[in-house]
N, C-alpha and C positions, 0 to 999 in steps of 0.2 A: 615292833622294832625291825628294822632294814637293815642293819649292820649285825655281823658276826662278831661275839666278840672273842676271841682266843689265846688261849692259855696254851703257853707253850714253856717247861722250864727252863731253855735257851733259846732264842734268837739267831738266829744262820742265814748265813746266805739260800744253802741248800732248800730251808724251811720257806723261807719266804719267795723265793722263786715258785716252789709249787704252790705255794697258797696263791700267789699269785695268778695262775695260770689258771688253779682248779675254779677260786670263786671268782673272778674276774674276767677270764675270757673264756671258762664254761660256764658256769651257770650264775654269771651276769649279778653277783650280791658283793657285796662290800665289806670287809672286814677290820676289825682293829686288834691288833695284844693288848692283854693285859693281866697285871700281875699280881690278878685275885682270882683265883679259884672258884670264889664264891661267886663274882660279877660275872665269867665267862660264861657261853653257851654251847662252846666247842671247848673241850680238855683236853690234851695231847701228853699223853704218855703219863698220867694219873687215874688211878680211877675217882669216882667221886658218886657220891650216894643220895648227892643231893637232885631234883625232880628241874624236866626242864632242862634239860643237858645231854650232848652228845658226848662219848668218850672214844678215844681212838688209840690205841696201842703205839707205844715209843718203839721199835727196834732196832734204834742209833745210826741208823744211817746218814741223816740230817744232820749231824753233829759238829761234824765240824763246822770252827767258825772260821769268818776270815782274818782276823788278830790271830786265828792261829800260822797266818802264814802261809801263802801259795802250795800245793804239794807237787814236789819234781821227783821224785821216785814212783816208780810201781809198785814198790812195797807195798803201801798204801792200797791203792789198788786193785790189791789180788782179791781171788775169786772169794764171794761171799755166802756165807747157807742163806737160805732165806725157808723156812718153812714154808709147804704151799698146805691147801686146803680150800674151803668152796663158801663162798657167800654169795645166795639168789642162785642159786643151782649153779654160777660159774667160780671158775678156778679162782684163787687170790695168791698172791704172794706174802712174807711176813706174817705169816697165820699165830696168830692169838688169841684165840676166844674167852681168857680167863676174864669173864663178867663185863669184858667193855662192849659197849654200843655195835662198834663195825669187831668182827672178831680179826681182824686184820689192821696193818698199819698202811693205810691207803694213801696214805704220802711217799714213804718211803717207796711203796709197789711203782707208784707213777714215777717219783725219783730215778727209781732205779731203769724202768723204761726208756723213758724220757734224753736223760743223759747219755744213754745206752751204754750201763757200766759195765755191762759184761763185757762189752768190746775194747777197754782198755786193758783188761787185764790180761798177763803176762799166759804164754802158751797156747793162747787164745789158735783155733783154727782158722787156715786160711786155706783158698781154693787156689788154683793155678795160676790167676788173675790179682790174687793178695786181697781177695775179699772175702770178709767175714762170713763164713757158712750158716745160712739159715739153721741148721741142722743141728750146731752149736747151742741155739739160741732158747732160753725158758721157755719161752711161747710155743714156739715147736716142741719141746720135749713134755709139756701141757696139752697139746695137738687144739691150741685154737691160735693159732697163725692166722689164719683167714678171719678172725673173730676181732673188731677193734675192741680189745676186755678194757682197756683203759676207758673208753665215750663209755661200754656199759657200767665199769665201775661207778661213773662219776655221776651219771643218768641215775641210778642206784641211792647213792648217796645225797642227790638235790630232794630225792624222793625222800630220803629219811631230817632233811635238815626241814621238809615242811610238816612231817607230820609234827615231828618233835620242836620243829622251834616257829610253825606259823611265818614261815619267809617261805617266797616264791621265787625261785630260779628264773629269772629269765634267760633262758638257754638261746644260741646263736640259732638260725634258719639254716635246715640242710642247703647244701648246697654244691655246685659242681665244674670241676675244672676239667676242660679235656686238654690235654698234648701230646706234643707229637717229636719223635728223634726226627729226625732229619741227617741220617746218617748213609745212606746211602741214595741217593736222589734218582739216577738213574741206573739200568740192569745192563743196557746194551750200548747208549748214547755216551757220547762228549769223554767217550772214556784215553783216548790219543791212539797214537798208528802204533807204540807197542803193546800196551796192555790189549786193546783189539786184537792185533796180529798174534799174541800171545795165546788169546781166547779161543781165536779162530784155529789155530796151530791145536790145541788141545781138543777141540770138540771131534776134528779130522784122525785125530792119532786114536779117541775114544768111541768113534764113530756116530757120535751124537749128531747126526745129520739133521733133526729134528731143529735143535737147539740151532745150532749152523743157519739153516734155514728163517728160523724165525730173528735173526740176531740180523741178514741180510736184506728182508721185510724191513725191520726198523730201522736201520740207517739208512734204508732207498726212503724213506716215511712211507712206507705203502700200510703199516699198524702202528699204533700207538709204543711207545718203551711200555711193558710190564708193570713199571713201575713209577710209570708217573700217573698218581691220581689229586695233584696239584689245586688241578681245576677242580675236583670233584669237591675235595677240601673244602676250598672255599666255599663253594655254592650250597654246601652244607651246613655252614656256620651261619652264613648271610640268611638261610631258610631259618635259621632257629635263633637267629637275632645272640648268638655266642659267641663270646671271642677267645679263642682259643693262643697254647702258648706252641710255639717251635722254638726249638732246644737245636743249635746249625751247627753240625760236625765240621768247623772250618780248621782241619789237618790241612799245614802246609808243605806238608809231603806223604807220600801214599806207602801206607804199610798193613802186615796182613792184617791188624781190627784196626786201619783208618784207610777204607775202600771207597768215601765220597770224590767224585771231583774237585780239586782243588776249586777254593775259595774265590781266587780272582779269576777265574775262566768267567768270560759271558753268560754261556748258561747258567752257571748257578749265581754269579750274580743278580742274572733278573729272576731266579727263583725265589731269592733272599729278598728282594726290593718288595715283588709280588706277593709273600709272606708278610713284609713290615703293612702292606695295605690290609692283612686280612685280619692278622692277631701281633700278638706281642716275641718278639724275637727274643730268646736266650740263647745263651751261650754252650755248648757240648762239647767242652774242651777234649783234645785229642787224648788217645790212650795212653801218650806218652807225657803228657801237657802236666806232673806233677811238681815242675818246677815254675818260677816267677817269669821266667824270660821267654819261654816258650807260650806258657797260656800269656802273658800280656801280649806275644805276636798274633796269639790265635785271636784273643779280644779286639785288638785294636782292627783287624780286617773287618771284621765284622762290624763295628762301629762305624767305621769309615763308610762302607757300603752303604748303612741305614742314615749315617749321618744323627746319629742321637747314640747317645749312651747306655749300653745293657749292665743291666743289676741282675739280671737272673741267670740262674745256671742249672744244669742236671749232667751229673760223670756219663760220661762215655762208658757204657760195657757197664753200669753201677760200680763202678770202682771209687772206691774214696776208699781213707783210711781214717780214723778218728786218735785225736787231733788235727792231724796236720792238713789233711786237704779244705777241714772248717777255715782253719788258719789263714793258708793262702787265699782263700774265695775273700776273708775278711780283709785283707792284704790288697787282695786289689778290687776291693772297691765294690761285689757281689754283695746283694744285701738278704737277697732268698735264693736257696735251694732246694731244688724239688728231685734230690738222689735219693731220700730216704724211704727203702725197701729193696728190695732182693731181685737178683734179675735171675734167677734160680728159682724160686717160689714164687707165686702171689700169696696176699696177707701183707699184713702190715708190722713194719720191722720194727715198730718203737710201739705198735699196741693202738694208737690213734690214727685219724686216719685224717683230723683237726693238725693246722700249725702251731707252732713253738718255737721258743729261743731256742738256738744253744748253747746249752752250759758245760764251759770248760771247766771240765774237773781239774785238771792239774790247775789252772789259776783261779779256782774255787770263783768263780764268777759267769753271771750271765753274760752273753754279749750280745749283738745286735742282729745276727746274722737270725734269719726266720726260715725254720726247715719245714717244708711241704710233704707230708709222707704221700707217697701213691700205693695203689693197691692190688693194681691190674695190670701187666706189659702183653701186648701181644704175644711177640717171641717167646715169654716164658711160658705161654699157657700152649702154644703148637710146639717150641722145640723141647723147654725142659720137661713138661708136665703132659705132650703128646695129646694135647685136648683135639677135639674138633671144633670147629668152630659153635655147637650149640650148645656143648658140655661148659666150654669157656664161659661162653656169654651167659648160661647157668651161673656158673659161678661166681660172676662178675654181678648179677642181679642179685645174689643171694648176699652178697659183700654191701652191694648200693643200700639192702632193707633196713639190715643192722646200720650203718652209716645214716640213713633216714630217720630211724626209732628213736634214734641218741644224740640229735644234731649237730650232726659231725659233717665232714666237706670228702665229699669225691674226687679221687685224683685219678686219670686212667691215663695209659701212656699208647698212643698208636702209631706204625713207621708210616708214611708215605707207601711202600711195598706190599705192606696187608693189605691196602684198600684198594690195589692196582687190580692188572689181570694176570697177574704170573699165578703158575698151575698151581703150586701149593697154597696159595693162598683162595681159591676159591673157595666161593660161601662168604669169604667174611665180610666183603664188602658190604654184601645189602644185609648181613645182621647186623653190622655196624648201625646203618644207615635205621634200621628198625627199632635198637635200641636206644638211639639216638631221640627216636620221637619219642621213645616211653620214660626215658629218665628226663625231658623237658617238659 
């Protein structure tokens, strides 16, 4: 038998979304409901004593349907228990071991990930920036943030649907996306005669002679900008036959977190043109860009420039807010997002490290919009987490294994900056470049 057959006492949007996800775009089997007990293979929220059978614990999260009605309160909402406890030595969520199969309810755990429900809910914490604190979050108070437990759950359970039902997963092929912000392009160049004369007036009052010096170097071009590794990019990707995404900070006006050069200046137009030749252009809407009329100015520059239309995006600074910023991306026109994860932590902010819909809780429905989670930023691993560059890339390896084990997809995010030669950044260039050969 190739198909699963499942028993479910109700049918939901919620239910059939993950079923969706779980046996369809992880481990590759087929499934149908059905409403015998006796005929199923997978029970869900019954137990059953009959042989030849999977059972999995109900803990009503899935329940609602969508007859019942969109939900526009947070009432609904609010924070939920979820008993945790440990199956295959990792954490679970919805812990139930009374006699079923998985002693957890492995839908709802994904459910709840997935959707990312704890971020809807009222009182929820927020950072200075209005973004959800990792610190808030189960997985962190679990401490495997860094662990995708969702690919292990699921890697887990394709194991127990063959021992018990003789069906073979075909699980997707690891695999691996590299991008990059493109939020500040260059350190010293194309910046105007005030912000210049502003820099230079500062370095003189602080005595940074050093910096002074080297900032007079680069505008005579007697050395390279610090932070243009452009060329290096490319000839990187071309070596490894990859094509990589840039996510282009086009703020069209300069504020303290939107510090690129404007978007229609020549130089970053042929930055931008010379990016559409090497990988695929997204969009990094500005930090203020959370309205329609702003990000449609900031997209449409960018389009125009490449002359083709961009469907990808990644927030500025990871800020998004859940609902609303899924909304707008769907609004205008975005059809994947690659924001989800922490620009505070590495690990992964929904548990996978695999894409997904998202689903709007308040309109109890799937929608189109496909979120990329990433798992590694540079800046978080040198500014918030104070890494070195070989402790990172440690960690960034030990991330890639589990993501390999569990066929799951690599997301790493790197600026233009870290790969340059500005001083805090050494080292990381050529581990990049080494790690680079060993994840291909």
């Amino acid at each position: 038998m190739d198909n699963i057959l499942f028993y479910a006492p109700k049918r939901t949007n919620r239910l059939i979304y993950v079923l969706d996800w779980v046996f369809k775009e992880r481990l590759g089997v087929d499934y149908q409901f059905t409403d015998s007990i006796e005929k199923a293979t997978i029970v869900y929220g019954t137990l059953s004593t009959l042989g030849n059978q999977i059972t999995i614990p109900q803990a009503g999260l899935l329940e609602l349907c969508v007859t019942d009605g969109p939900v526009e309160n947070e009432g609904y909402l609010a924070p939920i228990q979820s008993a945790t406890g440990t199956w295959q030595q990792y954490p679970v969520l919805f812990y139930e071991p009374a006699g079923y199969s998985l002693p957890f309810d492995i839908l709802s755990a994904i459910f709840y990930l997935l959707s990312r429900y704890e971020e809807y809910a009222p009182n929820t914490c927020f950072d200075k920036h209005q973004r959800y604190k990792a610190s808030c979050s189960i997985l962190y108070e679990l401490n495997v943030l860094t662990v995708p437990i969702v690919d292990i759950w699921v890697t887990h359970f394709g194991t127990l649907i063959t021992q018990t039902l003789a069906i073979q997963p075909r699980y997707p092929a690891f695999s691996y996306i590299p991008s990059y912000d493109i939020d500040i392009a260059y350190s010293f160049l194309h910046k105007g005669f005030m912000r210049t004369a502003g820099a230079v007036l500062k370095n003189i009052i602080t005595g940074n002679i050093s910096e002074l010096k080297h900032r007079y170097q680069v505008n005579t071009g007697a050395v390279p900008d610090p932070y243009d590794s452009f060329s290096t990019i490319s000839k990187l990707h071309t070596h490894h036959s990859t094509k990589p995404l840039f996510f282009i900070l086009s703020a069209l006006h300069t504020t303290a977190y939107d510090k690129n050069i404007l978007p229609h200046h020549p130089a970053m137009q042929q930055i931008i043109k010379n990016i559409h030749e090497t990988g695929t252009v997204g969009i990094h809407p500005s930090y203020y860009a959370h309205n329609a009329r702003t990000f449609r100015r900031e997209l449409n520059v960018l389009q125009s420039t490449i002359r083709q239309s961009i469907t990808i995006s990644r927030q500025h600074y990871i800020k998004f807010t859940i609902p609303d910023t899924y909304r707008l991306l769907i609004e205008q026109g975005i059809d994947n997002d690659y924001s989800m994860g922490y620009g505070t932590h590495l690990g992964f902010r929904a548990g996978t490290g695999s894409s997904f819909l998202w689903y709007d809780l308040f309109m109890d429905e799937v929608t189109n919009l496909r979120i990329y989670p990433f798992c590694f930023m540079d800046t978080t691993a040198l500014y918030e987490q104070k890494l070195s560059s070989q402790s990172a890339f440690e960690a960034l390896s030990q991330m890639q294994q589990y993501l390999m084990q569990n066929h799951s997809l690599l997301i790493t995010i790197f600026h233009n900056f870290s790969l340059g030669s500005a001083k805090e950044w050494k080292g990381w260039g050529d581990a990049y470049k080494q790690w680079l050969k060993e994840v291909k």
